[in-house]
C-alpha positions in Angstrom: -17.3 10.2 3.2 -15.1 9.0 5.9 -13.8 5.5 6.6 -11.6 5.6 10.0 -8.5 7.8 8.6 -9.7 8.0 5.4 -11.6 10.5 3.3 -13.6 11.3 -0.1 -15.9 10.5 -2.4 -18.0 7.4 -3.5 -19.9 7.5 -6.5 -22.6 4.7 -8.0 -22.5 5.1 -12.0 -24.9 3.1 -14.0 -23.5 2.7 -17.8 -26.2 1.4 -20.3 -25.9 -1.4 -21.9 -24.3 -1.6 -25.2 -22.4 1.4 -24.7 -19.1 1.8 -24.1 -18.4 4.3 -21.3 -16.3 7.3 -22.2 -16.3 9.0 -18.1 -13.1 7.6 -16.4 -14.6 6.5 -13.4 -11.9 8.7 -11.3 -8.8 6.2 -13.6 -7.3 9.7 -13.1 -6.7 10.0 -9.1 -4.3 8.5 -8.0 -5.1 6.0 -5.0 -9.3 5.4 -6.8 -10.7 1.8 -6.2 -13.6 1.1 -9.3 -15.8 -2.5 -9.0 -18.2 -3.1 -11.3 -21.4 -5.6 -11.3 -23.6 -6.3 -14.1 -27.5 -4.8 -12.9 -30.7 -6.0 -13.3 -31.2 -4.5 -16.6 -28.1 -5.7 -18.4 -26.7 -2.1 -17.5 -23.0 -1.8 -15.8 -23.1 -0.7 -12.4 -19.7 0.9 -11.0 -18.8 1.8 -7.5 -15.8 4.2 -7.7 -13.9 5.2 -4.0 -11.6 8.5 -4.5 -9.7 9.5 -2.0 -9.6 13.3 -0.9 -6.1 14.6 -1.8 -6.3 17.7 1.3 -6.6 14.3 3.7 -3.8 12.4 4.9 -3.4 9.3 4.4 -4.4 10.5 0.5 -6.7 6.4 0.7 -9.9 6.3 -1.0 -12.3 5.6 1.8 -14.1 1.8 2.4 -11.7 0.4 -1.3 -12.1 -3.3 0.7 -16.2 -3.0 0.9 -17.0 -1.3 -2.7 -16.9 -4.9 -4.7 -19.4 -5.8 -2.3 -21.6 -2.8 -2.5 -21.6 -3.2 -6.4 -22.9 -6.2 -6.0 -25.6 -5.6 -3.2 -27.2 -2.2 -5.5 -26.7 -3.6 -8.8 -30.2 -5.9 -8.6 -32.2 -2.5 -8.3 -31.2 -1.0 -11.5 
């Protein structure tokens, strides 16, 4: 996805409840933006912005509008 300058990849992941999530949510990229909101079902709901690395600026694309999406798809699951 692009965001002005900036380039990647945004990902919705929906953790059950109860569990404890073993995937990094991209914690190893350098420059990744995670927000989380509890869904519907009790479930965790993460939005996770990684930048691309081949891109410069290396920025994770729309970092200052992910909280927000979180909490806008997080009703539907």
């Amino acid at each position: 996805m692009t965001d002005g300058s900036k380039a990647g990849t945004v990902s919705v992941v929906l953790v059950p409840k109860g569990t404890y999530s073993i995937a990094p949510l991209g914690a190893e990229v350098q420059g990744t933006a995670n927000a989380q909101s509890e869904a519907a079902s009790g479930n965790q709901l993460h939005v996770v912005s990684q930048p691309d690395p081949n891109v410069r600026p290396v920025e994770a694309p729309f970092t200052d509008s992910i909280a927000k999406f979180a909490t806008d798809i997080a009703p539907r699951f």
